[in-house]
C-alpha positions as CSV (number, residue, x, y, z in Angstrom):
1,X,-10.6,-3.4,-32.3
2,X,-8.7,0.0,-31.6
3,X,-4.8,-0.6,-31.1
4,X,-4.5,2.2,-28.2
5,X,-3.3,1.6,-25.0
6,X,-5.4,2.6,-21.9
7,X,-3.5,4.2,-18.8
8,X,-5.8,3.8,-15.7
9,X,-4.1,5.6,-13.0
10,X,-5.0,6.4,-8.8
11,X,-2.6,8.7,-7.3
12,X,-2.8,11.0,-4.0
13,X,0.4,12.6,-3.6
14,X,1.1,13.0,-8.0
15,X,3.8,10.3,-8.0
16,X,1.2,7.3,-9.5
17,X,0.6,10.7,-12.5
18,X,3.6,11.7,-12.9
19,X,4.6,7.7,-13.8
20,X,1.9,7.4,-15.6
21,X,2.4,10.8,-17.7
22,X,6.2,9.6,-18.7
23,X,4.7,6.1,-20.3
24,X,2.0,8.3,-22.2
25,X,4.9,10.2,-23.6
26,X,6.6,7.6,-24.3
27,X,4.6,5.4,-26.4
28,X,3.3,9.0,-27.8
29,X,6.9,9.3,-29.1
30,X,6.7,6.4,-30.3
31,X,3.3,6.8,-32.5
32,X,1.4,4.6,-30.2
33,X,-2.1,6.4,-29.4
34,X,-3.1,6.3,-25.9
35,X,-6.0,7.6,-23.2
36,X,-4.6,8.3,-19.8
37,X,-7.2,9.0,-17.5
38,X,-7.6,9.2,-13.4
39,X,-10.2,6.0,-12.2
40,X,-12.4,8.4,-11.1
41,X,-13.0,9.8,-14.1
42,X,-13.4,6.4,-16.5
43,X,-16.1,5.8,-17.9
44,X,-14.8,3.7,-21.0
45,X,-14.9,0.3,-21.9
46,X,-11.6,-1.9,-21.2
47,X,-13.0,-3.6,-24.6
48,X,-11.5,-0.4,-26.7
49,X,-7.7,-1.0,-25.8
50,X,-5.2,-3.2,-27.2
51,X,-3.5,-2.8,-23.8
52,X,-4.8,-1.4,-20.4
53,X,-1.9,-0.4,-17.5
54,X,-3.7,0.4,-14.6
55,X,-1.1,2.4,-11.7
56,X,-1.8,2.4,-8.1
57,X,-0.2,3.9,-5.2
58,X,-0.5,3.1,-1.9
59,X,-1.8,5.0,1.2
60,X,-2.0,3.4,4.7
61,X,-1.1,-0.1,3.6
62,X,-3.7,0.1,0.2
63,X,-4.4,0.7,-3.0
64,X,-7.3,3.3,-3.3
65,X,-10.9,1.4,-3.3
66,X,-11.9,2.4,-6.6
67,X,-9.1,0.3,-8.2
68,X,-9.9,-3.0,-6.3
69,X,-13.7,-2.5,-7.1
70,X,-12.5,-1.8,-11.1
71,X,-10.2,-4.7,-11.4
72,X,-12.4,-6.9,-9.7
73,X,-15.1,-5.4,-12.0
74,X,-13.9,-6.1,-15.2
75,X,-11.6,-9.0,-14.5
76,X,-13.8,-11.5,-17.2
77,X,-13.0,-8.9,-19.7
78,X,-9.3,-8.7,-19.1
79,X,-9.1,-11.7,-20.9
80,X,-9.6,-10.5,-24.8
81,X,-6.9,-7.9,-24.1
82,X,-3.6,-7.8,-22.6
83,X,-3.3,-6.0,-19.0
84,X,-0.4,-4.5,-16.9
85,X,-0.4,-3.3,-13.4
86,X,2.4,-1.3,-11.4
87,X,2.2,-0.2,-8.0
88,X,3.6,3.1,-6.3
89,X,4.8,3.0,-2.7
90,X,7.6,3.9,-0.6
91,X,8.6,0.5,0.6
92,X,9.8,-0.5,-2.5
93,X,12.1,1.6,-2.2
94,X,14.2,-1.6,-0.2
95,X,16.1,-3.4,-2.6
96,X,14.2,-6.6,-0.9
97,X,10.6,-4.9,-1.4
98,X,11.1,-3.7,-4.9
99,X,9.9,-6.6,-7.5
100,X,6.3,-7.6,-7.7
101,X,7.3,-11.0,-5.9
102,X,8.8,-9.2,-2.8
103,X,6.4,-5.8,-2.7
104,X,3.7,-7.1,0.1
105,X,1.6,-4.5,-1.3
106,X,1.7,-6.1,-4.3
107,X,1.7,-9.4,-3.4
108,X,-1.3,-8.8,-1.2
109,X,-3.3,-7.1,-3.9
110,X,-3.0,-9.9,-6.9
111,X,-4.0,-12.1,-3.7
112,X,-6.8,-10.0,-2.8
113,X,-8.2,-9.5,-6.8
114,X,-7.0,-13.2,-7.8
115,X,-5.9,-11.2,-10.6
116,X,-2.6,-12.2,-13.2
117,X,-1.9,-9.1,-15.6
118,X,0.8,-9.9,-18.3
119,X,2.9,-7.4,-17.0
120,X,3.4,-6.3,-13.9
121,X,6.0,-3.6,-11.6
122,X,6.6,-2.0,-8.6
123,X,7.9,1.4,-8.2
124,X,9.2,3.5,-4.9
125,X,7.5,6.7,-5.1
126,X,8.4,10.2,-4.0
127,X,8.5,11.4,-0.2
128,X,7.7,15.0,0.4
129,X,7.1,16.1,4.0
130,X,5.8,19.7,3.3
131,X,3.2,18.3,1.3
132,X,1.4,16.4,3.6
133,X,-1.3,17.2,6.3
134,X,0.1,17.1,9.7
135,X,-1.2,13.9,10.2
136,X,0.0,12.4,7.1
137,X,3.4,13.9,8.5
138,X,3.2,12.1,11.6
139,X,2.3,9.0,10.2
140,X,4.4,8.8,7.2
141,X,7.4,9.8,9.7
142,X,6.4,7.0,11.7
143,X,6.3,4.3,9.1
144,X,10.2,5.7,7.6
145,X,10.6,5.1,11.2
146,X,10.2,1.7,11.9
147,X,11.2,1.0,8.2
148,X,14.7,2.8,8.7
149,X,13.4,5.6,6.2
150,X,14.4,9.5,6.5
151,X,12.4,11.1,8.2
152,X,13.2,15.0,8.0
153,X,14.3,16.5,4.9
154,X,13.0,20.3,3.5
155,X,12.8,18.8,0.1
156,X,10.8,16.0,-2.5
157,X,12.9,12.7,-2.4
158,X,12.1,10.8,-5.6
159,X,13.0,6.9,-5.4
160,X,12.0,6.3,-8.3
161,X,13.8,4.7,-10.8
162,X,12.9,6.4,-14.2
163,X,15.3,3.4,-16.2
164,X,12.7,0.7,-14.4
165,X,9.9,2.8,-15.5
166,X,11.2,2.5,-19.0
167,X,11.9,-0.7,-18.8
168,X,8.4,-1.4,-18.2
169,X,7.2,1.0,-21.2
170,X,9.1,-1.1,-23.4
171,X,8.0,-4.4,-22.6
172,X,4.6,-3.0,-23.2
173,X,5.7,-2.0,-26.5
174,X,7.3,-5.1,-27.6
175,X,4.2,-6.8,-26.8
176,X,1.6,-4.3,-28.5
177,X,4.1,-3.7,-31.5
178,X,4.3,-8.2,-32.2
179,X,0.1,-8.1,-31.9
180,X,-1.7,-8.4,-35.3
181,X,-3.4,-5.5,-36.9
């Protein structure tokens, strides 16, 4: 077996990436080989990691199809290697929304995919008005709304919290570094 860890990532606005991108540097730093690679363009085998962290965001209340379909897919062979899963979304951003027990996006999805990784986060994402279609705008605005979010500002807000990120990188690591050659 190949001790590499697979990074399975969906993101629309770059947030999901950009997570995904600082745990591939980081276990890179730390001579751990690893594929990152967009779920729409896999076409591996969940058989050649030692680890596999898939990263989701949400739009609209879900995780992108292709990441259901994949976990649900290849849930009997999650079992010969370890798994993670983090999710990306704005709500978690709310200090009561932001652990995978509170997250309902979260929540819903291990529901939905009866699906237990061995490690698992949440992360607020990025909010970025000028970046969205006007009727992302409107909806997005409407959502930080009723969720007593900002919603007018002429630049990127990042929530996320790059120490939790890290965090969660070296948990993996613990974990792939006490696994036998």
């Amino acid at each position: 077996m190949k001790r590499k860890i697979g990074i399975i990532y969906s993101s629309v606005d770059g947030q999901t990436l950009k997570i995904c991108e600082k745990l591939n540097a980081f276990f890179n730093e730390r001579q751990i080989e690893t594929e990152l690679c967009s779920i729409d363009n896999f076409k591996g085998n969940v058989s050649e990691f030692e680890i596999l962290i898939i990263g989701a965001s949400i739009r609209y209340g879900k995780h992108h199809a292709k990441i259901t379909e994949f976990v649900l897919n290849n849930k009997n062979n999650f079992k010969d290697i370890k798994t993670a899963f983090f999710s990306v979304n704005l709500v978690a951003r709310k200090e009561d929304k932001n652990t995978p027990n509170t997250n309902p996006y979260l929540v819903k999805f291990l529901k939905e995919t009866s699906w237990t990784p061995d490690f698992l986060d949440v992360f607020a994402g990025k909010l970025d008005y000028k970046s969205y279609s006007f009727i992302d705008k409107l909806m997005i605005k409407l959502i930080m709304k009723l969720t007593n979010g900002p919603t007018q500002s002429d630049y990127p807000i990042e929530f996320t919290e790059w120490g939790r990120v890290a965090a969660f990188g070296m948990k993996i690591r613990e974990s792939y570094l006490k696994r036998p050659i």
